[in-house]
C-alpha positions as CSV (number, residue, x, y, z in Angstrom):
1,X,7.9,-91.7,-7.1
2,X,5.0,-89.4,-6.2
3,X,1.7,-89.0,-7.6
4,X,2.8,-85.6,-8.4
5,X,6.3,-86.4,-9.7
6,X,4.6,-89.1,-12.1
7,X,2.3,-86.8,-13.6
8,X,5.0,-84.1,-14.7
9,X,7.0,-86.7,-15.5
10,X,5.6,-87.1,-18.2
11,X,4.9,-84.0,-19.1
12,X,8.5,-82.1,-18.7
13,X,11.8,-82.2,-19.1
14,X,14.5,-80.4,-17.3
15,X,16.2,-78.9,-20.0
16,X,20.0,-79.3,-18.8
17,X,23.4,-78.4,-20.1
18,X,23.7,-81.9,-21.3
19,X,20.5,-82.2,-23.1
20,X,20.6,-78.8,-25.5
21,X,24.4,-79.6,-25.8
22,X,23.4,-82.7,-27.6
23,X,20.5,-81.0,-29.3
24,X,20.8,-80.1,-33.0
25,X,21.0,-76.5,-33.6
26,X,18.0,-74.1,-34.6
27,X,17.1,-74.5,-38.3
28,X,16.8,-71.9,-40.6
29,X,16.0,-73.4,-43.4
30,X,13.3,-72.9,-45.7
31,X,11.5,-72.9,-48.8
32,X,10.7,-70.7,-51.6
33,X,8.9,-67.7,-50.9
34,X,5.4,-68.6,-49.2
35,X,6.7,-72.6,-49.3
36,X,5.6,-74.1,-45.6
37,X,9.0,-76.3,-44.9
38,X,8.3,-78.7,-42.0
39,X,9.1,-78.5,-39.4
40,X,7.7,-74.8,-39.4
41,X,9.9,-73.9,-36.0
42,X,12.0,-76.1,-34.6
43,X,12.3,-77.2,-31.1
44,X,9.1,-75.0,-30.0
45,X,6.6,-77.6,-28.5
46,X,3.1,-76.9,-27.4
47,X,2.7,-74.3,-30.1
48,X,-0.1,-72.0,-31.1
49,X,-0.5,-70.1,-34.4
50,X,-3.1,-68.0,-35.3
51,X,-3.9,-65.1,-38.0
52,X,-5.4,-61.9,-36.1
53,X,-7.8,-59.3,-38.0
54,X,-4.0,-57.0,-38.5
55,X,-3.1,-59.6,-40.8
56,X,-0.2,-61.2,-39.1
57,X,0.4,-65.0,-38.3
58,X,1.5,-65.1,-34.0
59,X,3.4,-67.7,-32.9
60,X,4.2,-69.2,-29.3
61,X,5.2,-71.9,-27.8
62,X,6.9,-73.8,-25.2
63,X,10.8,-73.5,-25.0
64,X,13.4,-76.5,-24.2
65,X,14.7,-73.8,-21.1
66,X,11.2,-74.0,-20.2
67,X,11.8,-70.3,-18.5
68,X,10.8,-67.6,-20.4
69,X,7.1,-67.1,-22.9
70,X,8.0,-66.0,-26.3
71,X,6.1,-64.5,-29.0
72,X,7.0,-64.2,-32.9
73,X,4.6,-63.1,-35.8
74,X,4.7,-62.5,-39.8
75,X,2.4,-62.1,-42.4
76,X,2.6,-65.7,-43.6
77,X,2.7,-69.3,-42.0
78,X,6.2,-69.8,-44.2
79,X,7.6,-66.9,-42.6
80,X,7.2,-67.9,-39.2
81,X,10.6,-70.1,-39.8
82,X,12.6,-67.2,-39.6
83,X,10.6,-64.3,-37.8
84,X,12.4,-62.5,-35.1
85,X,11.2,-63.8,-31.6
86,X,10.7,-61.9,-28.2
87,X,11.0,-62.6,-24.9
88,X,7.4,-60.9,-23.3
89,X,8.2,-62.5,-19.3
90,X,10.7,-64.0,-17.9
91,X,10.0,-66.5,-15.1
92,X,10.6,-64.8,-11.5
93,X,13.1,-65.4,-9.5
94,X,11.5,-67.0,-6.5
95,X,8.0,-68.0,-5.5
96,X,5.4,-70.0,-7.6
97,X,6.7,-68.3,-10.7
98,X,10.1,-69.1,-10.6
99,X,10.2,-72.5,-11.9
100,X,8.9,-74.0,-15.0
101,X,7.1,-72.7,-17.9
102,X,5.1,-74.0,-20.6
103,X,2.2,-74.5,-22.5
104,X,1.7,-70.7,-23.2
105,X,-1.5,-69.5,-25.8
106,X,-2.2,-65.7,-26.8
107,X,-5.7,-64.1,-26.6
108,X,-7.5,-61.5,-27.1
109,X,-10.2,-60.5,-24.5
110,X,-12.0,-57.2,-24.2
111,X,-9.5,-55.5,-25.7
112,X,-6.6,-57.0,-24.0
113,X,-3.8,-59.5,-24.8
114,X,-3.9,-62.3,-22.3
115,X,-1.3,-64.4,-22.6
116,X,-1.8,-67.8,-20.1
117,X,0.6,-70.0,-19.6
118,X,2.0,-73.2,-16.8
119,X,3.8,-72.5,-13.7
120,X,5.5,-73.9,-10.7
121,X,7.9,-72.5,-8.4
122,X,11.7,-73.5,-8.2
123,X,13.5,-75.2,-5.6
124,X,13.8,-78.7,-6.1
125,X,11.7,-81.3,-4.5
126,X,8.4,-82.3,-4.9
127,X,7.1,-78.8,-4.7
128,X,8.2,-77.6,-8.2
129,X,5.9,-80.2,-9.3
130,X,3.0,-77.8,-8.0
131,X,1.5,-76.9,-11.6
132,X,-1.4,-73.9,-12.0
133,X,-2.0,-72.0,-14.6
134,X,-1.2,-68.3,-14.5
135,X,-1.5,-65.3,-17.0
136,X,0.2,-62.6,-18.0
137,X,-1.0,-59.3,-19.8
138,X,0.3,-56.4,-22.0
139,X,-0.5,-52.6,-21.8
140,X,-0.9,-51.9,-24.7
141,X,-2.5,-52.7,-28.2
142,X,1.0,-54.4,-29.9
143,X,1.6,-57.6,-27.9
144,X,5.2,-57.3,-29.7
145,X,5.8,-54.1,-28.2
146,X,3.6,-53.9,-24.8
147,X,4.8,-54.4,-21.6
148,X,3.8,-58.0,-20.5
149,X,3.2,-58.2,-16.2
150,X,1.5,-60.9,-14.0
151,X,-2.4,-61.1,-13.8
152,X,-2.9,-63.7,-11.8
153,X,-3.8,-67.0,-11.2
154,X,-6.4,-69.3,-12.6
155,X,-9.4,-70.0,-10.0
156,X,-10.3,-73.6,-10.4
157,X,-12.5,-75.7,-7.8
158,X,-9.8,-77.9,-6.9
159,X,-6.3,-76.9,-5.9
160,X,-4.5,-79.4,-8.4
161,X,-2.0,-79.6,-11.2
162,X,-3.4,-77.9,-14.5
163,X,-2.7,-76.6,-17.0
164,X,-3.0,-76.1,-21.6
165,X,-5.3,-73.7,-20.8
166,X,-7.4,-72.1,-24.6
167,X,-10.3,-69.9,-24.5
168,X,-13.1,-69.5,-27.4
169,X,-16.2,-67.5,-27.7
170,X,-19.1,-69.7,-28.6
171,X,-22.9,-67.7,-29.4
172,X,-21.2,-64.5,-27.8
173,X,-20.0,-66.5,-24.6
174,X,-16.4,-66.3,-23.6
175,X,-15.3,-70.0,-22.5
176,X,-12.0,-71.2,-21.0
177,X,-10.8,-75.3,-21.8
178,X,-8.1,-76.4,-19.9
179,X,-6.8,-80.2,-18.5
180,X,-6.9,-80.5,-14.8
181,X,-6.5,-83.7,-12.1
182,X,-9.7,-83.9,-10.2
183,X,-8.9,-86.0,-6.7
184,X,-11.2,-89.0,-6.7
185,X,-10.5,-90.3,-9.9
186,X,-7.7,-92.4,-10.7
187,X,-6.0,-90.3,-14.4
188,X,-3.4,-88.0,-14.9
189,X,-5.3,-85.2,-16.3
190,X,-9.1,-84.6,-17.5
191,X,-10.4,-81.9,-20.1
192,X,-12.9,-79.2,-18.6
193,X,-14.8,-76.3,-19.6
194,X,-16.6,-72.9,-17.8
195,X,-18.0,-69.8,-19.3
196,X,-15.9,-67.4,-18.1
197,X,-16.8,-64.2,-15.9
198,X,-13.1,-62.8,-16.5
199,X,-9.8,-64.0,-18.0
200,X,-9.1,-66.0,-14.3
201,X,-12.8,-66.9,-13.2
202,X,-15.2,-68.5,-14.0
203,X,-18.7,-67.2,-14.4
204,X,-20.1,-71.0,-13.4
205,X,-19.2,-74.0,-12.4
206,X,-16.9,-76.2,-14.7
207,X,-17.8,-79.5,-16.5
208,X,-16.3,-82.7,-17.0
209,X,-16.2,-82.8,-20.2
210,X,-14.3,-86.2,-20.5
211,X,-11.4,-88.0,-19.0
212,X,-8.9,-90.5,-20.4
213,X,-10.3,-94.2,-20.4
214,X,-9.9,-96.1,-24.4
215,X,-6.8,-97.8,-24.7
216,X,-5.0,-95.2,-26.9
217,X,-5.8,-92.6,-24.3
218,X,-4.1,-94.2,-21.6
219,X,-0.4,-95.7,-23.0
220,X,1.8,-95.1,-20.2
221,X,0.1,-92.5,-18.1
222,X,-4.2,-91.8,-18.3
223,X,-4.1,-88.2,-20.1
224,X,-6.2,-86.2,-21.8
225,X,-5.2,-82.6,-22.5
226,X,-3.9,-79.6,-24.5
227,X,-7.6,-79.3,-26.0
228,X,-8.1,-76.8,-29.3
229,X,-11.4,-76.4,-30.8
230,X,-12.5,-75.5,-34.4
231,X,-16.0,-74.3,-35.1
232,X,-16.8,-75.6,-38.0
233,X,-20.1,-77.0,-40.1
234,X,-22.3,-76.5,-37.3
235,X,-20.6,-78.4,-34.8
236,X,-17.6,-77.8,-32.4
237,X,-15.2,-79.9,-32.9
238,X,-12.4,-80.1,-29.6
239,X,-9.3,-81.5,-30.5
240,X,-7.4,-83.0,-27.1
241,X,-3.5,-85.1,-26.9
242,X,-3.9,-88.3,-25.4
243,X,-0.9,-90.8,-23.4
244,X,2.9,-89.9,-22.5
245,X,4.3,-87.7,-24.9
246,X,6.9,-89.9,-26.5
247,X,5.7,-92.1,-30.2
248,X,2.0,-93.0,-28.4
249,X,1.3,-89.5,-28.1
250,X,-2.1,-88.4,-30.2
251,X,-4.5,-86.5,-31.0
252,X,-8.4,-87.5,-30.0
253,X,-11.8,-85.7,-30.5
254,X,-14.8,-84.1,-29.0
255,X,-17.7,-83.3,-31.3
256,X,-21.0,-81.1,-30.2
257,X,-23.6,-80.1,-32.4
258,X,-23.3,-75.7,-32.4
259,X,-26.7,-75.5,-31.2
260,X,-26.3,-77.8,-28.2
261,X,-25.7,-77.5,-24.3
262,X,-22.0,-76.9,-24.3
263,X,-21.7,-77.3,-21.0
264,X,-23.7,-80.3,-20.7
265,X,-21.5,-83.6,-21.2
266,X,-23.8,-85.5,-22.8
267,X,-24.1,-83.3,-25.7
268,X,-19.7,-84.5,-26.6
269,X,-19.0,-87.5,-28.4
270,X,-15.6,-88.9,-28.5
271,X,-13.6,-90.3,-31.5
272,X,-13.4,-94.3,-30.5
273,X,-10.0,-94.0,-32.0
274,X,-7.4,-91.4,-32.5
275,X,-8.0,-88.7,-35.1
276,X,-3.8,-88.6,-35.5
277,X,-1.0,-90.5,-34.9
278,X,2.5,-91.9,-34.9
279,X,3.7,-92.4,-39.0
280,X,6.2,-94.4,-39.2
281,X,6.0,-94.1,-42.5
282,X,6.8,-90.4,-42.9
283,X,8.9,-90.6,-39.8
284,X,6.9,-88.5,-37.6
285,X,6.5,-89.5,-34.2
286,X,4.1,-89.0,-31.2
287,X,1.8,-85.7,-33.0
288,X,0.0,-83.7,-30.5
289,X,-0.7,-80.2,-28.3
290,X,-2.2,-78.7,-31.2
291,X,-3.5,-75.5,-32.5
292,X,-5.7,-74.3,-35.7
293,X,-5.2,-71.7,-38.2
294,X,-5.7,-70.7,-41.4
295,X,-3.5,-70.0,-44.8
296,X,-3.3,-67.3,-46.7
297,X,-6.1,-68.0,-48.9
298,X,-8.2,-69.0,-45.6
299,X,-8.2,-72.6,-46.0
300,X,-8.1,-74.2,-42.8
301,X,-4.8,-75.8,-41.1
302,X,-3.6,-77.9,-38.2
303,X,-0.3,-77.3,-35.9
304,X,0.8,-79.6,-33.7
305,X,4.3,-80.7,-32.8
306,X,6.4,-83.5,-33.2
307,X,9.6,-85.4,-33.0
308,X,11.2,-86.6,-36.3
309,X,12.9,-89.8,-34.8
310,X,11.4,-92.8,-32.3
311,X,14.4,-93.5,-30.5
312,X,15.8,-91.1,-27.6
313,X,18.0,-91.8,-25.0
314,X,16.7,-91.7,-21.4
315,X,13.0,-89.5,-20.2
316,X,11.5,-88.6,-23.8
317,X,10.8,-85.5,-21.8
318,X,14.5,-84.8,-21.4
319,X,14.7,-84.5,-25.1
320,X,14.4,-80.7,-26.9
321,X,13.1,-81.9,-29.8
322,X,9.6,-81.5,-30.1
323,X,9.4,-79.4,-33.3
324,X,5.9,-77.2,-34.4
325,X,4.4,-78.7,-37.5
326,X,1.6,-77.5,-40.2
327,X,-0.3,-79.1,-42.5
328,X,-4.2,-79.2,-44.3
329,X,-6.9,-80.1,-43.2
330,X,-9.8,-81.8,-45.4
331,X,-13.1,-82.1,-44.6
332,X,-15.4,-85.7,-45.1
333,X,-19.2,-85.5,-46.6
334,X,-20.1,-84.9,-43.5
335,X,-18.6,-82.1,-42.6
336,X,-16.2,-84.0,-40.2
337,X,-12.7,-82.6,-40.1
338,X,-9.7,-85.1,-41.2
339,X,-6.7,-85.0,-39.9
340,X,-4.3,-87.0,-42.4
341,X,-1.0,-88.8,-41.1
342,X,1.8,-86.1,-40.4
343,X,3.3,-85.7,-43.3
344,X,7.0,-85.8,-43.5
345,X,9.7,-83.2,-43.5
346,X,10.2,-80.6,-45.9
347,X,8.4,-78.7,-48.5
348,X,4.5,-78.9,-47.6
349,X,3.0,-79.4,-50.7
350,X,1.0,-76.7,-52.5
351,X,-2.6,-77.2,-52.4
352,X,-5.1,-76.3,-55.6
């Protein structure tokens, strides 16, 4: 197998016939009125929720058919279970848009929604393994309603597989994160980040800001990627999935103080152990590619996905399952963000 091959290996599934026949149907299940019931959405990996200034929760996320971006909204995290979902784009029928797509996140930059997203073209061989990062954009102000047509593609120094691409404005900078393999060093996939000039290019050049090298960042393949960041408490705190994506799957952390360098390395320091993990306990397995929010009252939460069983039959990444998640988030003495085990399925319980 290819270097190329390896690395989505890991990282994709070919969502045939066979698999989504054995695949358990869409929930719709869910709590009382306002109750969180995890999992939030099932078989939706990769998934972003946030609350916009209009007051509605927006969903997206990565679907098993891996060919279409998707966008659902409400005016409550419970109410994302059953919110009506569109189809904004539909991958093309030929060229480097015609293959696989994943990983999408919604944004909105000078006045426009930007949604970016994974891409490689169709065809078989080693060349659908070619993954960029693309985006779309709508034309108009409702990214439920808009028209949704190609921007472009991302402009990175090295023509390479990346992708989980998030942006953030930090001291009225607009910055892009994304993971990318850099030729010349021996990983899967390293985080990066770059002020940005527009929504594809970059306004200087990108740093290393680290790549996968503790022992829990490197179980069956050396990855580091999907990062998410929370401002919080003075400091930035960059949340990043580590490892193959079945039960070792989990989340690490960068932390900068808010008044640092950003864009100087030296300024991160990395968890020495991951932040969240596999519970066996609450059968929850392999957390990760996650997202922040808030809830209604503006208390802040975590998204992630997850499977809710250990064992599957074949690739992990020819399994559907991966299921979007929420739950709190507490805060040390410190400040520090803390991430407790996933907790298990059903009713999230209320919070004082």
């Amino acid at each position: 197998m290819s270097d190329d091959l390896a690395l989505l290996s890991r990282r994709l599934f070919v969502a045939g016939g066979a698999a989504l026949a054995a695949a358990p149907a869409l929930s719709r299940t869910r709590g009382a009125a306002g109750t969180i019931v995890n999992p939030l959405v099932r078989q939706r990996a990769d998934a972003q929720v946030f609350r916009h200034t209009d007051g509605w929760y927006y969903m997206t996320g990565s679907v098993p058919e891996y060919d279409r971006l998707v966008l659902r909204r409400s005016k409550t995290i419970a109410g994302l279970t059953n919110a009506t979902e569109k189809v904004l784009w539909r991958h093309e029928k030929s060229g480097p848009l015609s293959g696989f797509l994943w990983a999408p996140e919604l944004h909105l930059i000078d006045g426009k929604w930007i949604m970016y997203f994974a891409a490689g073209p169709s065809g078989g061989g080693e060349d659908v393994f070619r993954i960029r990062t693309h985006a779309v954009v709508c034309d108009g102000a409702d990214p439920m309603t808009g028209n949704w047509t190609v921007l472009g593609q991302l402009q990175t120094p090295w023509d390479s597989f990346n992708l989980d691409s998030t942006s953030f404005v930090h001291r009225g900078q607009r910055y892009l994160a994304w993971a990318q393999r850099e030729a010349g060093i021996d990983t899967n996939s390293n985080l990066y980040l770059a002020p940005l000039a527009t929504p594809l290019t970059f306004a200087a050049k990108p740093a290393r800001l680290t790549i996968p090298e503790l022992p829990w960042e490197i179980r069956g393949f050396k990855v580091a990627e999907a990062p998410a960041l929370l401002a919080r408490n003075g400091r930035l705190f960059m949340t990043y999935s580590a490892s193959a994506t079945d039960a070792r799957y989990c989340l690490g952390m960068l932390t900068a103080r808010d008044d640092a360098d950003i864009m100087d390395p030296a300024v991160w320091t990395k968890s020495p152990e991951p932040v969240m993990k596999t519970s066996r306990e609450h059968k929850i397995f392999g957390p990760g590619h996650n997202s922040f929010t808030v809830d209604e009252r503006g208390r802040d939460m975590l998204v992630f996905h997850a499977r809710d069983y250990e064992k599957i039959v074949g690739d992990p990444l020819f399994d559907p399952n991966r299921h979007t998640r929420v739950q709190p988030i507490r805060y040390d003495a410190a400040g520090v963000p803390q991430f407790d085990p996933p907790v298990a399925n059903g009713p999230l319980p209320r919070r004082a």
